[in-house]
C-alpha positions in Angstrom: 0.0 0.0 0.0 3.1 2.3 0.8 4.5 1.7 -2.6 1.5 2.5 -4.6 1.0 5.8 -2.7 4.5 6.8 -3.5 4.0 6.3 -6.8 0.6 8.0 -6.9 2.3 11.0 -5.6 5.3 10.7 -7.6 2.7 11.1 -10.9 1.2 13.7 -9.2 4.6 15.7 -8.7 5.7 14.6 -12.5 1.9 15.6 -14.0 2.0 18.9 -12.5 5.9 19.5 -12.8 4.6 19.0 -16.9 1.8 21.4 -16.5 3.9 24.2 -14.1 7.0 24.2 -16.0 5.9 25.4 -19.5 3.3 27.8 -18.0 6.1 29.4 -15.9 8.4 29.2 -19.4 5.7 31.4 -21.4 4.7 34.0 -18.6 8.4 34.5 -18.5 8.6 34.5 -22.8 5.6 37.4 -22.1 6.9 39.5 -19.2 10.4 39.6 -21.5 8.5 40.4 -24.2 6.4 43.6 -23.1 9.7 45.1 -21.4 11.3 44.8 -25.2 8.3 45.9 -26.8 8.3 49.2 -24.8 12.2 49.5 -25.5 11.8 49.1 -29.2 8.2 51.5 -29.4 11.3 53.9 -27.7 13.8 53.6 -30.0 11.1 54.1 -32.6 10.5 57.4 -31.4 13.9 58.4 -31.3 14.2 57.4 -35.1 11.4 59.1 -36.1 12.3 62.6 -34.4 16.0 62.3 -35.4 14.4 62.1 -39.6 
């Protein structure tokens, strides 16, 4: 009984290590990519006032 509740929670830990791991992956691909959006929107700027 002890073995088959250690693997039951070692599914658990692998099924939501599956589910955690990409979700953490894109918030940080989205956070990364609004603080270079608003870099490049700068840069823009710049451009266009230095033409």
């Amino acid at each position: 009984m002890k073995a088959l509740r250690t693997v039951a929670v070692a599914l658990g830990v692998t099924l939501g290590a599956l589910i955690v791991i990409p979700l953490v992956v894109l918030a940080g691909l989205f956070v990364w990519l609004k603080l270079t959006e608003e870099d490049d929107e700068e840069a823009l700027e710049l451009e266009q006032e230095g033409i």
